[in-house]
LOLUMMAR-614942 format. One record per residue (C-alpha): residue number from 1; x, y, z. Coordinates in Angstrom, 2 decimals. Layout:
residues N
<rec resi="NUM" east="X" north="Y" up="Z"/>
...
END
This chain:
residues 295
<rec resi="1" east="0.00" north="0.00" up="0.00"/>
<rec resi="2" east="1.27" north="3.35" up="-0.79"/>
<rec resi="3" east="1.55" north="5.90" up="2.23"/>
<rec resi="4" east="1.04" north="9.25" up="1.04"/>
<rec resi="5" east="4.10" north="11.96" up="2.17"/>
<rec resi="6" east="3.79" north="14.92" up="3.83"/>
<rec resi="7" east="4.98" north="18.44" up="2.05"/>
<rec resi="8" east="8.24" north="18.77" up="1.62"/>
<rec resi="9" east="7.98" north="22.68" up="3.17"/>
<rec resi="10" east="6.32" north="21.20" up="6.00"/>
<rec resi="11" east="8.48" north="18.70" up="6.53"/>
<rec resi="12" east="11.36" north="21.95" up="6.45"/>
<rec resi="13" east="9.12" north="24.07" up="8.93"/>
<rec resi="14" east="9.12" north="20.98" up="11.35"/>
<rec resi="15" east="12.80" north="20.28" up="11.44"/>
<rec resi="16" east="13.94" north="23.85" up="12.05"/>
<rec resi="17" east="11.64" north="24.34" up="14.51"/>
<rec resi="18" east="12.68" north="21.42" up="15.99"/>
<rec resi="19" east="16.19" north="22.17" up="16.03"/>
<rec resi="20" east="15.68" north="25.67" up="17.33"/>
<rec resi="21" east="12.73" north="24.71" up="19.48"/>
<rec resi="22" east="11.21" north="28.14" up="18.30"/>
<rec resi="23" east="9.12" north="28.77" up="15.82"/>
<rec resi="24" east="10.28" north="32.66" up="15.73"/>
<rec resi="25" east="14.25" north="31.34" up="14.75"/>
<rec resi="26" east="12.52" north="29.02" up="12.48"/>
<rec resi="27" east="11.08" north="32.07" up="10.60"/>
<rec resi="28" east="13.83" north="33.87" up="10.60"/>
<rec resi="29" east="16.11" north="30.58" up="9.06"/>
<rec resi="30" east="13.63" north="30.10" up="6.87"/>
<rec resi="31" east="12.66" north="33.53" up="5.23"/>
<rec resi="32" east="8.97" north="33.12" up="6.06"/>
<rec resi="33" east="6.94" north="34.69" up="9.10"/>
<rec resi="34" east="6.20" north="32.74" up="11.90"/>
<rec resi="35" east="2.66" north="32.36" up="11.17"/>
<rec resi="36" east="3.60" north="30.41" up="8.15"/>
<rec resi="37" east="5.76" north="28.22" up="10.18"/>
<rec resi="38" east="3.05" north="28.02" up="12.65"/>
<rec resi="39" east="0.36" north="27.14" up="9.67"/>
<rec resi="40" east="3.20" north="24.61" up="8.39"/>
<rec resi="41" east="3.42" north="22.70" up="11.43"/>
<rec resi="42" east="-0.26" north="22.58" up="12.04"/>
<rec resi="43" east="-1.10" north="21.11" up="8.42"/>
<rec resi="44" east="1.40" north="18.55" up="9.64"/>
<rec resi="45" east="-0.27" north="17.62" up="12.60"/>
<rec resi="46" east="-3.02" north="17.23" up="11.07"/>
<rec resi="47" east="-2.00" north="15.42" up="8.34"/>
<rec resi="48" east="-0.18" north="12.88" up="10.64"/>
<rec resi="49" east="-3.12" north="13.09" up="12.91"/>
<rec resi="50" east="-0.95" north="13.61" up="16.31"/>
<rec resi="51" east="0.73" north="16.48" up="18.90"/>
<rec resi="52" east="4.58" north="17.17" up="17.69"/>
<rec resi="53" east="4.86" north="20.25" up="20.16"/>
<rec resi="54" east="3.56" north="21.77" up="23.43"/>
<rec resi="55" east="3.80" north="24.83" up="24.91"/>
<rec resi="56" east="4.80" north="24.74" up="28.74"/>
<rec resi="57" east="5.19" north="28.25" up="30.32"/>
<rec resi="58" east="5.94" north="30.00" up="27.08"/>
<rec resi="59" east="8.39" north="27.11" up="26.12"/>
<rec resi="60" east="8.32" north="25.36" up="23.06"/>
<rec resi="61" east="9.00" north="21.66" up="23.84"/>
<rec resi="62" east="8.58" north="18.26" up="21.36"/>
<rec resi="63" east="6.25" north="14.96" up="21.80"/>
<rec resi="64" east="7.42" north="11.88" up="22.52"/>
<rec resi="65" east="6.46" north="11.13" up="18.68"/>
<rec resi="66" east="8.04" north="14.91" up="17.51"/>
<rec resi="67" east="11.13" north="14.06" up="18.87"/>
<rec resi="68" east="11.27" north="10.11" up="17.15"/>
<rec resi="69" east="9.65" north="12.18" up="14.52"/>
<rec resi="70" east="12.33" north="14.89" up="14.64"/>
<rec resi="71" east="15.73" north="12.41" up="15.00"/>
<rec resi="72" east="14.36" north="10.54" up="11.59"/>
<rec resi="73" east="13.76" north="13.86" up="9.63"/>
<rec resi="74" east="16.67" north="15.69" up="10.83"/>
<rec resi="75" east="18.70" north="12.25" up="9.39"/>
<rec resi="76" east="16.83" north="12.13" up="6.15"/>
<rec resi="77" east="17.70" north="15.67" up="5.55"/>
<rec resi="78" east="21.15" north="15.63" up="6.73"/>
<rec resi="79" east="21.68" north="12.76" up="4.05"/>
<rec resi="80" east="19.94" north="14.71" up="1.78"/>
<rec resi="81" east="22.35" north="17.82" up="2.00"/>
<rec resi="82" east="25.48" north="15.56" up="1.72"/>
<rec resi="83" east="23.82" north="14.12" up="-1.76"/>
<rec resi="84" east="23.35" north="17.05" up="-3.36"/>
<rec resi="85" east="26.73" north="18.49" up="-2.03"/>
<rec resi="86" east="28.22" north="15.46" up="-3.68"/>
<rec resi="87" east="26.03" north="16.03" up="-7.17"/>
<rec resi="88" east="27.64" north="19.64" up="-7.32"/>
<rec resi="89" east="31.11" north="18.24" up="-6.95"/>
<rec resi="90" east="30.38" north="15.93" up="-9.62"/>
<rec resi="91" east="29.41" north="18.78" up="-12.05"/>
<rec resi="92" east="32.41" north="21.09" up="-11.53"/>
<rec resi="93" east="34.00" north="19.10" up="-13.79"/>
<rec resi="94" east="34.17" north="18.87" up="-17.17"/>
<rec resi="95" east="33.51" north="21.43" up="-19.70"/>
<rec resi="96" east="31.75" north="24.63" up="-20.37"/>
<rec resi="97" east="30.62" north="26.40" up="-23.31"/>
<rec resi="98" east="30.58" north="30.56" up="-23.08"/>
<rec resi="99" east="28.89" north="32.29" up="-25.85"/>
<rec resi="100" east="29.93" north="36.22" up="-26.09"/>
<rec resi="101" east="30.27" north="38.83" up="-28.33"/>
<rec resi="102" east="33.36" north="38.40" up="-30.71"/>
<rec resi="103" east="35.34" north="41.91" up="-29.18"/>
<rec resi="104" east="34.33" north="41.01" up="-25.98"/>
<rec resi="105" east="35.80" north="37.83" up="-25.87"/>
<rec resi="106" east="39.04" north="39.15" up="-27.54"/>
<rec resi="107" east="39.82" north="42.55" up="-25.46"/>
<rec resi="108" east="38.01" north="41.16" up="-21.98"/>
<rec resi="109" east="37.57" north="37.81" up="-21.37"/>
<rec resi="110" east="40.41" north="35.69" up="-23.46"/>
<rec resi="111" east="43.40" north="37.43" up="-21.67"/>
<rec resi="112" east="41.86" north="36.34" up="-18.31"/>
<rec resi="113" east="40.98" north="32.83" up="-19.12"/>
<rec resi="114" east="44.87" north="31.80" up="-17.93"/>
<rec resi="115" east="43.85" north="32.51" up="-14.56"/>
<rec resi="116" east="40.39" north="30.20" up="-14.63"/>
<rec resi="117" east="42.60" north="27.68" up="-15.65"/>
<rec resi="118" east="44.90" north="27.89" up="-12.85"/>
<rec resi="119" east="42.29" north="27.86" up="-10.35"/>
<rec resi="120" east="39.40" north="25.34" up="-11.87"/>
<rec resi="121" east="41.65" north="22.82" up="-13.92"/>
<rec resi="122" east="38.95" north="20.38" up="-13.85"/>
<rec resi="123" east="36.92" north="22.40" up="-15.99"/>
<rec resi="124" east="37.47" north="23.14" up="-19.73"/>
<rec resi="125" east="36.44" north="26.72" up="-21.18"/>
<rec resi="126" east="34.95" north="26.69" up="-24.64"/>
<rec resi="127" east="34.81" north="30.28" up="-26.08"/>
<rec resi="128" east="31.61" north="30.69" up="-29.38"/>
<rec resi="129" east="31.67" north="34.08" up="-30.45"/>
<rec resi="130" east="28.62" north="34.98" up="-31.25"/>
<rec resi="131" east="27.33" north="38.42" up="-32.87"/>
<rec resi="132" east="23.35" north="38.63" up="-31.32"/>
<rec resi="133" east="21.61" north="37.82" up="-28.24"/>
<rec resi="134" east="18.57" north="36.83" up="-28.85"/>
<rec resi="135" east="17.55" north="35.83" up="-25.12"/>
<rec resi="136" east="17.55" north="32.28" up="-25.73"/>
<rec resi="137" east="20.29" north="29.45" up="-24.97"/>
<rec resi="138" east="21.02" north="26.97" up="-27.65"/>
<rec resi="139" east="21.11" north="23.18" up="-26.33"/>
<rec resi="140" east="25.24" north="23.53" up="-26.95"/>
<rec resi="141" east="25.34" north="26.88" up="-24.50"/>
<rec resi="142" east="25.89" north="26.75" up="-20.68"/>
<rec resi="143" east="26.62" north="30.38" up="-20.26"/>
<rec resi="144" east="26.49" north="33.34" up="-22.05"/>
<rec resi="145" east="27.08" north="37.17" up="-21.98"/>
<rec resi="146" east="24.62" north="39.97" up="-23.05"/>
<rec resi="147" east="24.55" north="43.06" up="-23.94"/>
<rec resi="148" east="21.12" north="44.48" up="-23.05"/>
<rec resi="149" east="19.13" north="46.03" up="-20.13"/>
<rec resi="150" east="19.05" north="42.67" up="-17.85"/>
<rec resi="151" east="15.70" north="41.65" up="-18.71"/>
<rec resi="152" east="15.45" north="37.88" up="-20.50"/>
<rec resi="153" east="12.82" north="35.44" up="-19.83"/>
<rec resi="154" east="13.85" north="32.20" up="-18.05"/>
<rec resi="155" east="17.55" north="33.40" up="-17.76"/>
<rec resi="156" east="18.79" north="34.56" up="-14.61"/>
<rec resi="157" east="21.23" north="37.73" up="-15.54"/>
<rec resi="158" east="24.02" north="39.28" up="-12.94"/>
<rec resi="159" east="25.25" north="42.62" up="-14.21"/>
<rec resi="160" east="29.24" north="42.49" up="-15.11"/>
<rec resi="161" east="29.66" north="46.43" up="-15.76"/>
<rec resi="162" east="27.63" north="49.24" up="-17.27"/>
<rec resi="163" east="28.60" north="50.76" up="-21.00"/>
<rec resi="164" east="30.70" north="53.71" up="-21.09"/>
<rec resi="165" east="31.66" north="55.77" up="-24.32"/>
<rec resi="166" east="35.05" north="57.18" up="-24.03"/>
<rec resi="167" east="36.63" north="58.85" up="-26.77"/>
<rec resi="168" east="39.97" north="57.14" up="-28.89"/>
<rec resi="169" east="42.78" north="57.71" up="-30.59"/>
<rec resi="170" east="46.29" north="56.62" up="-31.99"/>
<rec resi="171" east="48.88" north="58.79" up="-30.24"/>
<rec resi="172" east="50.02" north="59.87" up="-33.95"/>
<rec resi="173" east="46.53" north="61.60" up="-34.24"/>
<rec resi="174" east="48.64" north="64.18" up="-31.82"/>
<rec resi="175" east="51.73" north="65.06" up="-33.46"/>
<rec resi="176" east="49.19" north="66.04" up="-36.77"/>
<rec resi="177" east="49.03" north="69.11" up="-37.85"/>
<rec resi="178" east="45.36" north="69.73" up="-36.92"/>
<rec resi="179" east="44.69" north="70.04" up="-33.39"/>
<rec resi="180" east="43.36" north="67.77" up="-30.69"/>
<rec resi="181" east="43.00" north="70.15" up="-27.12"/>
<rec resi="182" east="39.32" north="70.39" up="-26.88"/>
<rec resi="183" east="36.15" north="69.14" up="-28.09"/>
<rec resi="184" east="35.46" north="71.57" up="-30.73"/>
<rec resi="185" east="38.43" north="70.36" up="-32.56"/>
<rec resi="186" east="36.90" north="66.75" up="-33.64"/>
<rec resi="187" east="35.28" north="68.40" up="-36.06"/>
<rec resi="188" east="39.28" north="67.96" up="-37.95"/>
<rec resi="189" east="39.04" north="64.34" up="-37.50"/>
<rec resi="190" east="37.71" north="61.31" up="-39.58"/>
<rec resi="191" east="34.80" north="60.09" up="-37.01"/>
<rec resi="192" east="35.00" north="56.04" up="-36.88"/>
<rec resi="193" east="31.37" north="54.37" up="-36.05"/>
<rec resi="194" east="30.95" north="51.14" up="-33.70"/>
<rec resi="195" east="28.04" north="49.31" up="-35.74"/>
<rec resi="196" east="26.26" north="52.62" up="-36.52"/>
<rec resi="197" east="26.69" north="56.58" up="-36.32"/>
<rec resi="198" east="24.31" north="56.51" up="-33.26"/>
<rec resi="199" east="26.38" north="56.91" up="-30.31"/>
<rec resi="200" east="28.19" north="58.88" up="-31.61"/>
<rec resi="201" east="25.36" north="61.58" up="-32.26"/>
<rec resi="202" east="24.38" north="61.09" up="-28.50"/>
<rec resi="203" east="27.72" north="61.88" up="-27.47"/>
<rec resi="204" east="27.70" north="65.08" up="-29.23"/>
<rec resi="205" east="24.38" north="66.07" up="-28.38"/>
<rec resi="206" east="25.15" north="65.37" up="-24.56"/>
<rec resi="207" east="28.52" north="67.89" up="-24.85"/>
<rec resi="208" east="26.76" north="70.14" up="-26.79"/>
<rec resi="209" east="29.22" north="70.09" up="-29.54"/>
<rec resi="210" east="28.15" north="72.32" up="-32.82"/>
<rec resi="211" east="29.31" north="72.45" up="-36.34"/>
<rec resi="212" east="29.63" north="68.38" up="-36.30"/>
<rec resi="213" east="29.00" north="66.22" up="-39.57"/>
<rec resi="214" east="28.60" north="63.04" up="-38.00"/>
<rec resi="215" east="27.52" north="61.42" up="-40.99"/>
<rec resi="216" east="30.87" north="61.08" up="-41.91"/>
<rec resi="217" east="33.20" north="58.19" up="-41.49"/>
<rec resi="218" east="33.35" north="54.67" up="-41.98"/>
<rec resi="219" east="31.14" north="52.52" up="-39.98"/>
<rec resi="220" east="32.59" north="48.72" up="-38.82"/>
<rec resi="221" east="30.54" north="45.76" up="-37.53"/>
<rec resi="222" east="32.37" north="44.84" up="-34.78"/>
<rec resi="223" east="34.64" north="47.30" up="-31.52"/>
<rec resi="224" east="37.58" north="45.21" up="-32.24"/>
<rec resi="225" east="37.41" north="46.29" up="-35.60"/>
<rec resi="226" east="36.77" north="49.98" up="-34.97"/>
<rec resi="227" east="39.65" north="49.87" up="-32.03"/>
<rec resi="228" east="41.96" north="48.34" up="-34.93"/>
<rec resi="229" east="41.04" north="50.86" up="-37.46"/>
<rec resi="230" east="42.03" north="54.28" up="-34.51"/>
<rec resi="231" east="45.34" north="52.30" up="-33.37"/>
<rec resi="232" east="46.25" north="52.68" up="-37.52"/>
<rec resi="233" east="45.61" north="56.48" up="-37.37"/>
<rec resi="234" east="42.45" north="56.37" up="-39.27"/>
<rec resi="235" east="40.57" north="58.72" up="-36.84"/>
<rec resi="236" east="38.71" north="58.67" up="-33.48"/>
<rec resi="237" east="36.39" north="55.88" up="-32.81"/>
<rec resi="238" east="34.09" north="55.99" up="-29.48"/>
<rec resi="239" east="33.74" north="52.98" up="-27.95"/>
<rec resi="240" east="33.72" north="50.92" up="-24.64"/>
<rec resi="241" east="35.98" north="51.43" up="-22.31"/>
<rec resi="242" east="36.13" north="48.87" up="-21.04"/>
<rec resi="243" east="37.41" north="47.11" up="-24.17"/>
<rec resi="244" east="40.13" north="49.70" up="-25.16"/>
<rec resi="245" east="41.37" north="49.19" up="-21.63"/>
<rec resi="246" east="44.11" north="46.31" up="-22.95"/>
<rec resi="247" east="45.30" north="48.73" up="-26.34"/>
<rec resi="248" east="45.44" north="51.74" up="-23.89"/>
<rec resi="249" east="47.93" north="50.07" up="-22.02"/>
<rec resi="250" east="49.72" north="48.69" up="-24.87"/>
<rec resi="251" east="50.03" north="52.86" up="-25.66"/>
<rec resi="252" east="48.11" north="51.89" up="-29.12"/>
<rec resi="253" east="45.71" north="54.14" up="-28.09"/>
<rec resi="254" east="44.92" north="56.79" up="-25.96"/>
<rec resi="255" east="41.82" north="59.17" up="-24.84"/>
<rec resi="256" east="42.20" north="62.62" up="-25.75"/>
<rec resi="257" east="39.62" north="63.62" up="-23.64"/>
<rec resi="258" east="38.08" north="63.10" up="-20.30"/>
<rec resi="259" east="34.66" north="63.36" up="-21.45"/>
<rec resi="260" east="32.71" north="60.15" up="-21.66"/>
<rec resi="261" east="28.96" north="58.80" up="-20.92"/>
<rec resi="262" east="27.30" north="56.01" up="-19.78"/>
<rec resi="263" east="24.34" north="54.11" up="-22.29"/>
<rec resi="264" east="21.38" north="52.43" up="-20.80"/>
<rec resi="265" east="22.64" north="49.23" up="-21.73"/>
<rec resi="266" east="25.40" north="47.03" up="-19.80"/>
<rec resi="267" east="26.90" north="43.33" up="-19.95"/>
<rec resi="268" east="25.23" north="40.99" up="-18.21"/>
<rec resi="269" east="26.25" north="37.42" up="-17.57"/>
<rec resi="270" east="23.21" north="34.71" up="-18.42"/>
<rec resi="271" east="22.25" north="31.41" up="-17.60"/>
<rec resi="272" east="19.08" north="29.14" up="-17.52"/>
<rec resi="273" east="17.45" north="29.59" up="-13.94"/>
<rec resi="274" east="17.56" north="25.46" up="-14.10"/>
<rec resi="275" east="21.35" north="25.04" up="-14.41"/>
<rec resi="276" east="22.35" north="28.18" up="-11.68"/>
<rec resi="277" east="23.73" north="25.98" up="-9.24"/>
<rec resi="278" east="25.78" north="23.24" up="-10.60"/>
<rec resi="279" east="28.86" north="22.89" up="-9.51"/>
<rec resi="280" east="30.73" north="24.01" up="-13.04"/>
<rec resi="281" east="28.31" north="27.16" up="-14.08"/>
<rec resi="282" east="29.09" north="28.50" up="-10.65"/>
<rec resi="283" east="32.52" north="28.48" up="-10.86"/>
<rec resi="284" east="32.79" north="30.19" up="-13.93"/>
<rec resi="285" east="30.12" north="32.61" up="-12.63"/>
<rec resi="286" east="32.03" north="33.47" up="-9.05"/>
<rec resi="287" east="35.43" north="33.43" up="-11.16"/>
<rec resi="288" east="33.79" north="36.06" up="-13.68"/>
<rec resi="289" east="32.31" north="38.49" up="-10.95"/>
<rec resi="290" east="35.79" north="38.68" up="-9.69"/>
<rec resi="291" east="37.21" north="39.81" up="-12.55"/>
<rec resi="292" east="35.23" north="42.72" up="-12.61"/>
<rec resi="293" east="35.28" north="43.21" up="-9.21"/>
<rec resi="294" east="39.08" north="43.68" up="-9.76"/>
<rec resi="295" east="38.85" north="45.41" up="-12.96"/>
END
């Protein structure tokens, strides 16, 4: 015959209370009000049809049956902790596919991935480039990055950094014969465009900068091709900071002005809500926060 089980949150409400013998730290362990606990552990009462607690001069105190009841449960769960600790070890090994944007994964993320594989040699980092994101994970994806405002159905999303527009330039731009000392003066320069001539028409209109023809200038598909094209000399490309950060120290480049803003958008790191907590994705995840954190 087969004996129908009790809820599962019940089941959680009895064995902190148990342990705590208080249905207030029970609450507070559990992230619910005590009411709940106290509706918890009466549904379980009455669906095992017997006492587990009593109340003796404001003291919270187990049955003879809550306490058997209580030494089983608190066994089955222990058991149950230790299994699923074990599962996670199992699945930070092995390897993990990271789908990005193709300059983001060559200016940001390939020069760390040394360091991932010093600490997490178990697990092997596959880098697909990808140009879109279209909110949805492909079958052959465990993790991905985003460029977007955060919000994707199913995925959960923790924010790496926000966009900011900075101003670039080969150093030879300087020694030209047309100047470079304040904003006015782009108007001398070949304008390069990051996928389209929009940002940089909200950078001018946020300095106020008249006389512009931003219409001019080649326009590339991709930042690594626009950072490429202003470490040649070709002109002064606005782009992430972020990912000029590695030619800026290299002296390839450098930012004539101080002057930059931030876009609505940012990078976000994505997963499916199912897979957040095995052992491998949260590696990579705890690895990648700390790069920025650092950064």
């Amino acid at each position: 015959m087969n004996i129908r089980l009790p809820p599962l949150n019940a089941l959680k409400a009895f064995e902190a209370a148990a342990r705590h013998l208080s249905f207030t730290r029970a609450a507070e362990e559990l992230f619910v009000t005590q009411a709940a606990v106290s509706h918890q552990i009466k549904g379980l009462e009455d669906f095992l049809g017997m006492k587990l607690f009593l109340r003796k001069n404001r003291t919270l105190l187990l049955t003879e049956e809550g306490q058997s009841y209580y030494l089983d449960i608190k066994e089955i769960f222990e058991n149950l902790h230790e299994a699923t600790k074990r599962l996670h070890a199992m699945g930070a090994k092995g390897s993990i596919t990271v789908a990005l944007p193709p300059s983001f994964a060559v200016q940001w993320l390939v020069p760390k991935l040394s360091d991932f594989a010093a600490k997490q040699p178990d697990i092997d980092v596959r880098i697909k480039a990808v140009d879109f994101d279209d909110g949805f994970l492909t079958d052959d994806v465990d993790l991905a990055i985003y460029y977007g405002k955060g919000r994707w159905s199913g995925l959960l999303a923790d924010k790496l950094y926000s966009e900011y527009l900075t101003p670039v330039c080969s150093p030879m731009l300087l020694q030209s014969d047309k100047p470079l000392e304040e904003l006015d003066d782009l108007k001398y320069h070949q304008l390069l465009h990051d996928t389209s001539r929009e940002a940089w028409k909200q950078w001018i209109r946020h300095f106020n900068i008249l006389g512009m023809n931003v219409n001019q200038g080649p326009i590339f598909s991709h930042s690594i091709l626009v950072l490429q094209a202003a470490a040649l000399g070709q002109g002064i490309a606005l782009v992430d900071s972020a990912l000029a950060r590695p030619e800026i120290a290299m002296g390839r480049l450098i930012c004539p002005f101080e002057g930059r803003i931030v876009t609505q958008k940012s990078y976000f790191l994505v997963c499916r809500e199912s897979h957040a907590e095995l052992g491998k994705i949260q590696a990579f995840k705890d690895w990648l926060l700390e790069q920025v954190s650092d950064d």
